[in-house]
C-alpha positions as semicolon CSV with decimal commas, in nm:
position;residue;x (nm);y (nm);z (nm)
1;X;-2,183;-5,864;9,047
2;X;-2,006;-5,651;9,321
3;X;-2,028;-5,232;9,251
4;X;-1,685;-5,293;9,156
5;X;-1,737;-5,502;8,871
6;X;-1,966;-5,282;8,770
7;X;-1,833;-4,962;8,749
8;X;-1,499;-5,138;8,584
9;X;-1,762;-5,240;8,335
10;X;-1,938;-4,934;8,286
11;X;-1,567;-4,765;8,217
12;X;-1,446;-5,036;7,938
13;X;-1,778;-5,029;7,773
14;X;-1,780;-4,644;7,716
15;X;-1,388;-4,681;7,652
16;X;-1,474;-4,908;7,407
17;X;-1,755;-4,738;7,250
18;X;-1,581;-4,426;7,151
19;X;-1,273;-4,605;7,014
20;X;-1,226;-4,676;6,623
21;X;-1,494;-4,407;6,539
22;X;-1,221;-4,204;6,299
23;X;-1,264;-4,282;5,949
24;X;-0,838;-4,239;5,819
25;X;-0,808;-4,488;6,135
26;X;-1,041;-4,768;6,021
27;X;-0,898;-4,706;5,667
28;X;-0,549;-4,696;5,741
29;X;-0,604;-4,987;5,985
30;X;-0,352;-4,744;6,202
31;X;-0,510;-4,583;6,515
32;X;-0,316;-4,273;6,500
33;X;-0,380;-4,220;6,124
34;X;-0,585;-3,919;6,186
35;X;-0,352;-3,721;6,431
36;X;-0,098;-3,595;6,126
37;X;0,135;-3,344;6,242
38;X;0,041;-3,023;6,036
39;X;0,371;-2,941;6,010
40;X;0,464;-3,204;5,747
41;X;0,229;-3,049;5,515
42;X;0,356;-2,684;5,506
43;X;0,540;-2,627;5,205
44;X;0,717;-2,364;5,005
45;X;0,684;-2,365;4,609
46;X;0,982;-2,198;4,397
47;X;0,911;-2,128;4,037
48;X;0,644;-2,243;3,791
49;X;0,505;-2,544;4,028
50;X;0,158;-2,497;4,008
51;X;0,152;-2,367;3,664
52;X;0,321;-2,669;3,575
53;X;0,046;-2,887;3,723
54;X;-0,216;-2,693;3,566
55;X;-0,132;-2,696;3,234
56;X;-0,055;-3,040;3,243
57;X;-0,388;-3,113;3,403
58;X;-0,189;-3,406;3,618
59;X;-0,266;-3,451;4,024
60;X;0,087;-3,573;4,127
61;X;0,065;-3,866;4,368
62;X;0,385;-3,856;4,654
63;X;0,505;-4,122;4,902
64;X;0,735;-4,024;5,210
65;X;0,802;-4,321;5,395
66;X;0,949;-4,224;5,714
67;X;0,617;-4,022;5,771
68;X;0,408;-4,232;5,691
69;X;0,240;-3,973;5,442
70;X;0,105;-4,002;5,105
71;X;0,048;-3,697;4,958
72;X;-0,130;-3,560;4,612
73;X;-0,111;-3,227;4,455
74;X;-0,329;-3,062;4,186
75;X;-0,364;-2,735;4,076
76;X;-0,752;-2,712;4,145
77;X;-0,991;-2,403;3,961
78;X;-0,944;-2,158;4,310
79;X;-0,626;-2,264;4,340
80;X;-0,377;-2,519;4,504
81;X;-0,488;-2,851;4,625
82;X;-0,314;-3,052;4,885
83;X;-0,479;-3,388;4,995
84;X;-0,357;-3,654;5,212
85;X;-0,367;-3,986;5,389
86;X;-0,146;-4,178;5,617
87;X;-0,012;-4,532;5,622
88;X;0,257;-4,716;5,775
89;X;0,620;-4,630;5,581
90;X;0,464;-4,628;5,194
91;X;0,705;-4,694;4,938
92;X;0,678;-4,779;4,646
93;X;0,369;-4,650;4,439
94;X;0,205;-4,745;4,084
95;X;-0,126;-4,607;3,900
96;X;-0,277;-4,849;3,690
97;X;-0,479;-4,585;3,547
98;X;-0,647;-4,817;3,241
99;X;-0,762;-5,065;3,485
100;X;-0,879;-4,784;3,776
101;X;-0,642;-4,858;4,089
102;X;-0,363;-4,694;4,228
103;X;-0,123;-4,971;4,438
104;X;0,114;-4,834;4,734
105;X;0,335;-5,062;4,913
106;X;0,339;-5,016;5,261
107;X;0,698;-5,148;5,402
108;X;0,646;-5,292;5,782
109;X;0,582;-5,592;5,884
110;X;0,391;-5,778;5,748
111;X;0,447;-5,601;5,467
112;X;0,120;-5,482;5,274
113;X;-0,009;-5,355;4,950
114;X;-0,301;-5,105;4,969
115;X;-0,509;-5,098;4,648
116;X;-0,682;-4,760;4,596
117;X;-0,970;-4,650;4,344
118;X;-1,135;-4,315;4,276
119;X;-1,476;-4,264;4,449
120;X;-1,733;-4,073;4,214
121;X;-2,036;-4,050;4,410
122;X;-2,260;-4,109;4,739
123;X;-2,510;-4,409;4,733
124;X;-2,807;-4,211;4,872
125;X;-3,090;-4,315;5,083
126;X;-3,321;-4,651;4,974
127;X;-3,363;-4,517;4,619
128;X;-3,099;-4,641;4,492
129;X;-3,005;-4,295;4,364
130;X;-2,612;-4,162;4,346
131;X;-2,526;-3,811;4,425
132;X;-2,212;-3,692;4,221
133;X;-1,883;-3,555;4,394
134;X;-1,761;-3,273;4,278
135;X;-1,432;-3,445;4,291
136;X;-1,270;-3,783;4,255
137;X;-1,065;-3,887;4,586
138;X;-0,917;-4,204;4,603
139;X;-1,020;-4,484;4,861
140;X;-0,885;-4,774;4,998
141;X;-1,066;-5,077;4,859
142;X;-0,824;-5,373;4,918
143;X;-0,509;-5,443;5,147
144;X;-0,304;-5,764;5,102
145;X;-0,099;-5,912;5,355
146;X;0,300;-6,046;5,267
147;X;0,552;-6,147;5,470
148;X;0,812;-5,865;5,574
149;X;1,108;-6,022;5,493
150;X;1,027;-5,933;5,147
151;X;1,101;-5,591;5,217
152;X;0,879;-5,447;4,903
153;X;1,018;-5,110;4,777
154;X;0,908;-4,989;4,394
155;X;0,614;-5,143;4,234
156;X;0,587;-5,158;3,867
157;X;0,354;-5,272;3,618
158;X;0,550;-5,495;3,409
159;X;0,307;-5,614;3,123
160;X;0,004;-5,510;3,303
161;X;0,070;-5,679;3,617
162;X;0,201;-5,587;3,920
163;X;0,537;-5,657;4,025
164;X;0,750;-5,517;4,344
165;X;1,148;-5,553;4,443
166;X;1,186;-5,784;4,722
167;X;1,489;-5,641;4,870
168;X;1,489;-5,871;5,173
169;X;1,520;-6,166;4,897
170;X;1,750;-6,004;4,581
171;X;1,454;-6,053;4,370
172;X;1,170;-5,940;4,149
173;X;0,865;-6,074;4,236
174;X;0,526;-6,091;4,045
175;X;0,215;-6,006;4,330
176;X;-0,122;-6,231;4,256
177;X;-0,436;-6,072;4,341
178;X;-0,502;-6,362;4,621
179;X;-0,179;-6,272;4,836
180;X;0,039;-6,447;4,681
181;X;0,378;-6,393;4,525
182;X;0,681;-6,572;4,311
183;X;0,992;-6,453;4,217
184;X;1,038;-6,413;3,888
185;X;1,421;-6,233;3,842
186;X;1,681;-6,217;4,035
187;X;2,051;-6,123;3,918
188;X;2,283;-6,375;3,820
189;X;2,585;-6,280;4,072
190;X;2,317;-6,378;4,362
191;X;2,338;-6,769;4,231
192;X;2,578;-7,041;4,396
193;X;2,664;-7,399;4,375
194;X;2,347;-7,424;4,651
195;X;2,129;-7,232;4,448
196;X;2,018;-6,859;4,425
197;X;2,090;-6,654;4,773
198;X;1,731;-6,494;4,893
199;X;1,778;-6,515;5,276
200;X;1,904;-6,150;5,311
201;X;1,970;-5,848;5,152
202;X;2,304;-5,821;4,978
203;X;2,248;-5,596;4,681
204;X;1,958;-5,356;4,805
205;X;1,774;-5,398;4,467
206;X;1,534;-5,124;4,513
207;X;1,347;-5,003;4,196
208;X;1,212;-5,136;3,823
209;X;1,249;-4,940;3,542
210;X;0,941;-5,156;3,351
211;X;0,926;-5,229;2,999
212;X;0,689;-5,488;2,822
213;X;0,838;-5,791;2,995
214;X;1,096;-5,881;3,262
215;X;1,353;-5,896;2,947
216;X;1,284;-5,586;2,833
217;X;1,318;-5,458;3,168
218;X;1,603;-5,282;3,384
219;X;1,675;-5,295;3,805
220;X;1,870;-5,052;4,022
221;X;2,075;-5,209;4,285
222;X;2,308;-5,065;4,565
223;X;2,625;-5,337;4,410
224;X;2,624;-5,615;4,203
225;X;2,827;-5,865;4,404
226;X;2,762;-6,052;4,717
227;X;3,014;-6,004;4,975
228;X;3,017;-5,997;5,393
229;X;2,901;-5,685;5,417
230;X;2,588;-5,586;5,313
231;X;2,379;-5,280;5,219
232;X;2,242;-5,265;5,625
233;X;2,608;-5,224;5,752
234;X;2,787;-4,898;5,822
235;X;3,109;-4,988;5,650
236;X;2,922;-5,179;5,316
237;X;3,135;-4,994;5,049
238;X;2,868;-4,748;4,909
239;X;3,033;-4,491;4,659
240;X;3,056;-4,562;4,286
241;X;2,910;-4,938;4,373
242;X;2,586;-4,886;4,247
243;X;2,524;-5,078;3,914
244;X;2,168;-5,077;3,703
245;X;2,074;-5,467;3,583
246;X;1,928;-5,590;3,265
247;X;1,669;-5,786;3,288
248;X;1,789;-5,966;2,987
249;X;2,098;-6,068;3,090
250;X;2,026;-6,061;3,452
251;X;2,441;-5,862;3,437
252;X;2,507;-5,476;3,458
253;X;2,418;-5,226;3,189
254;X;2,608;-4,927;3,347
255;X;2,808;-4,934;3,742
256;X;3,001;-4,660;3,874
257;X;2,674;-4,551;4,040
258;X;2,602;-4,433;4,426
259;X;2,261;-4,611;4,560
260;X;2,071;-4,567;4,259
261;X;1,673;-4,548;4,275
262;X;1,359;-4,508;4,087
263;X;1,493;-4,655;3,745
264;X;1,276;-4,565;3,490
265;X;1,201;-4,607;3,109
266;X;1,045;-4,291;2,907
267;X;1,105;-4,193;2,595
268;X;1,323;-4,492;2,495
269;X;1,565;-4,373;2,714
270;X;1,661;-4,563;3,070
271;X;1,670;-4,326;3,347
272;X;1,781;-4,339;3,692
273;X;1,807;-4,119;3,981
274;X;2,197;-4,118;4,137
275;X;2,062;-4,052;4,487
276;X;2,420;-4,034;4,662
277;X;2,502;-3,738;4,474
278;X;2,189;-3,587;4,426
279;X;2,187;-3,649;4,034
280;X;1,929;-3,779;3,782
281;X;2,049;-3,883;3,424
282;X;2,033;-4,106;3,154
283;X;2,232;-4,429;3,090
284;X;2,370;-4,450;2,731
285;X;2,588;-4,724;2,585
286;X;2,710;-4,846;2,966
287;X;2,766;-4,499;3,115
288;X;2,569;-4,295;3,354
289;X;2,454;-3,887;3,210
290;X;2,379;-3,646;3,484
291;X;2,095;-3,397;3,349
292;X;2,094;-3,217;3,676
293;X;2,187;-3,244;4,013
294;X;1,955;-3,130;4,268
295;X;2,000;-3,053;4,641
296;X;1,885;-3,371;4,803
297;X;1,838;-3,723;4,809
298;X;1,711;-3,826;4,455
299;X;1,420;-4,048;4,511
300;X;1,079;-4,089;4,303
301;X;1,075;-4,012;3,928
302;X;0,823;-3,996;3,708
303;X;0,720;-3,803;3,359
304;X;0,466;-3,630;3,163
305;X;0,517;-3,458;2,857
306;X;0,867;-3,289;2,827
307;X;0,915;-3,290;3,202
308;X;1,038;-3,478;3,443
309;X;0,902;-3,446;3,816
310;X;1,195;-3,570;4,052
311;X;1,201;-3,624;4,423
312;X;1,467;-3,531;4,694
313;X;1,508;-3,583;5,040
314;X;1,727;-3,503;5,337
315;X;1,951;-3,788;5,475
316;X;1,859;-3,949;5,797
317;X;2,157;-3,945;6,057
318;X;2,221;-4,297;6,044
319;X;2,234;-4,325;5,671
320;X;2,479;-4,022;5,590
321;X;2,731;-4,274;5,505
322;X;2,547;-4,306;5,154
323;X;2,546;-3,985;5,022
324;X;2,944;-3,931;4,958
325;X;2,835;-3,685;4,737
326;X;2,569;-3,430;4,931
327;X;2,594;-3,111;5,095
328;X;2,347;-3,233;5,372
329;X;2,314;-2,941;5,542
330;X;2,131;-2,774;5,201
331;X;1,946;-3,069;5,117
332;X;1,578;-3,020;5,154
333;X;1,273;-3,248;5,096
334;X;1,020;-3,179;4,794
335;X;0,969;-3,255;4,425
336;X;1,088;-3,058;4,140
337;X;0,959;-3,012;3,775
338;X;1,273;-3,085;3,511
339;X;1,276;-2,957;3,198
340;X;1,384;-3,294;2,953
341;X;1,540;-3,094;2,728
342;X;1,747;-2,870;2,926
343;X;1,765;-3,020;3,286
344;X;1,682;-2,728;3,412
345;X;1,453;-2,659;3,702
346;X;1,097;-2,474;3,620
347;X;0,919;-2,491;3,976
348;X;0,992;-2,713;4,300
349;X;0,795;-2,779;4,592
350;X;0,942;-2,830;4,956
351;X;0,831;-2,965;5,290
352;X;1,072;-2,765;5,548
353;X;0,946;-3,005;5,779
354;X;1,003;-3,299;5,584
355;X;1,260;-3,591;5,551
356;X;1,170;-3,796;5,282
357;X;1,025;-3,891;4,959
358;X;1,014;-4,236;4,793
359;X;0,786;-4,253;4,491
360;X;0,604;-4,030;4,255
361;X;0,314;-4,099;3,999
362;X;0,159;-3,882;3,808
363;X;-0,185;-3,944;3,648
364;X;-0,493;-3,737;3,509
365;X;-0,663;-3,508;3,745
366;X;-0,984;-3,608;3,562
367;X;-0,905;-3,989;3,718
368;X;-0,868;-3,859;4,053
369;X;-0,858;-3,527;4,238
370;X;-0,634;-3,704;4,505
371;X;-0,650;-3,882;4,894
372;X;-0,951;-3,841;5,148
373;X;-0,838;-3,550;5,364
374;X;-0,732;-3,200;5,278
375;X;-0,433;-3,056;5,443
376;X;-0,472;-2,680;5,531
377;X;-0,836;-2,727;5,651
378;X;-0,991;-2,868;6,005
379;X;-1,119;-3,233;5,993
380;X;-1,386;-3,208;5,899
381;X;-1,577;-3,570;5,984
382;X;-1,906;-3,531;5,912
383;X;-1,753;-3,521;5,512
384;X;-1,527;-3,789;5,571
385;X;-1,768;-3,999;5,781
386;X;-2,001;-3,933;5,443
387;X;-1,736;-4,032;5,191
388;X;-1,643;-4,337;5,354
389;X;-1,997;-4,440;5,498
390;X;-2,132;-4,417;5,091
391;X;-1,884;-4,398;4,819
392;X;-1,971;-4,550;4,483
393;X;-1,661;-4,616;4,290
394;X;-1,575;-4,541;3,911
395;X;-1,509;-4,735;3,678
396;X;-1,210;-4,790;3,472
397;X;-1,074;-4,468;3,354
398;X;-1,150;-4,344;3,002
């Protein structure tokens, strides 16, 4: 071996033993995981925000795709609590709270779904023994592998199990614990003499509003027609296209909507946000019922209670031909607290630094406190190198 050799090896072999050391990159599976931009975290709360959170005693779990962010918020005993972790674009998010997993879809390709569960405690030493946390963060456990021509956006729980939108394919489709998927709904207007049409996106069916079964169930979609232009083209005919499908009849409940997202079902009452013109509402007897209009995007929706936390989001460049209906100059990026009753606002939350949201889920603070890492506060890897060198995970929430 010439003193060439050598030295190259000497190089490559301390190269290599320094890389893949960071815990959020090994658990991301993303080398840059654990160089976030602390900018995306600063945010400015208006109103009762964290007095909302803590008297609901909910840590509200956030998605913003085009950062590759998730984000959770409590309102902790000395005070706010901001926790993080990053992935590749996450979408669509769902918190299976009986059975102890949160699922987040994250949209690249392959496409992937990250199963996450609440850590409890350190396995300590030979003993056997397990030293408590003092709170519950959620860790990856699981990531499955699809192709990306699904294009997975929401997740739902549609009778316990876990369903996405494959927008790439027009479809619903039902996601088995071994990596494998069918499609289980589709619309009727995407069926021809050949068959049903899943080689490309024409209706950008993009969220699940889930009831007990697929029948029972509802689907936001960008139109309800097939045509040459499609939902990726900057001339596809976006205002007042946007319909909301029954799963029943696989035909519209309610149209006249712009790019609809995040339909939901609470109260006995279908929900949608309007995202083109900033609106969320209710759908009644085939006919869409702003209850407020917000400046933004709307994307993510969830409830607790009598309230109603809804996402916004600014408009990237090359998509401001779908909001007709925005002032994009005063739309701004963050989540705000509805009140059901009265629509109106009692707290937000903004990222000035921010572009987007996608999904919201709120669950129990006592079934977890939120992600890994802590915005605000130097990485700190010695507790992070702990967490993930020893967690012990909990069970199945009470």
């Amino acid at each position: 071996m010439t003193a060439r050799v050598r030295k190259t090896l000497d190089v490559l072999r301390a190269r290599h033993d320094v890389e893949w050391r960071d815990p959020a990159a090994i658990a991301g599976q993303w080398r840059e995981a654990g160089d976030v931009d602390g900018r995306l975290l600063r945010h400015v709360v208006r109103g009762k925000w964290w007095e909302t959170l803590a008297e609901l005693g909910v840590t509200l779990l956030v998605s913003r795709e085009y950062e590759h962010l998730l984000i959770a918020m409590r309102a902790g005993q000395r005070g706010p609590v901001v926790t993080y972790m990053r992935l590749p674009h996450p979408s669509g998010l769902v918190a299976d709270v009986p059975r102890g997993v949160v699922h987040v879809a994250s949209t690249r390709n392959p496409n992937q779904i990250y199963d996450f569960r609440p850590a409890i405690g350190l396995a300590s030493g030979s003993n056997g023994c397990i030293q408590g946390l003092p709170e519950r963060p959620l860790v990856p456990v699981r990531a499955r592998f699809f192709p990306g021509a699904l294009y997975l956006h929401d997740l739902a729980l549609v009778g316990g199990t876990l369903h996405a939108n494959a927008v790439g394919q027009n479809a619903v489709v039902r996601l088995d614990d071994t990596g494998a998927y069918e499609r289980v709904w589709w619309p009727r207007s995407i069926e021809t003499g050949a068959g049903p049409v899943f080689t490309r996106n024409h209706l950008q069916l993009n969220s699940i509003a889930a009831g007990a079964d697929l029948e029972r169930s509802f689907f936001s979609a960008s139109t309800d027609r097939m045509s040459a232009r499609r939902p990726g083209h900057r001339n596809f005919p976006v205002d007042r296209r946007g319909v909301v499908f029954s799963g029943a009849t696989r035909e519209p409940v309610v149209s006249g909507l712009t790019r609809p997202h995040s339909a939901r079902l609470w109260a006995d009452r279908l929900w949608v946000d309007n995202s083109g013109y900033g609106e969320v509402g209710v759908v009644d007897q085939g006919s869409f019922s702003g209850v407020a209009r917000l400046p933004g995007w709307t994307r993510g929706l969830c409830f607790r209670q009598r309230v109603a936390f809804v996402g916004t989001s600014r408009v990237l460049p090359r998509f401001r031909q779908y909001a007709p209906g925005l002032d994009l100059t005063a739309s701004v990026c963050g989540v705000h607290v509805l009140s059901i009753e009265s629509g109106k606002v009692v707290g937000s939350l903004m990222w000035p630094y921010g572009n987007q949201t996608f999904a919201l889920e709120c669950v129990p603070t006592g079934f977890t406190s939120g992600f890994p890492f802590r915005a605000g506060a130097k990485r700190t890897t010695r507790l992070e190198k702990e967490l993930f060198y020893a967690f012990v995970l909990g069970d199945a929430h009470p």
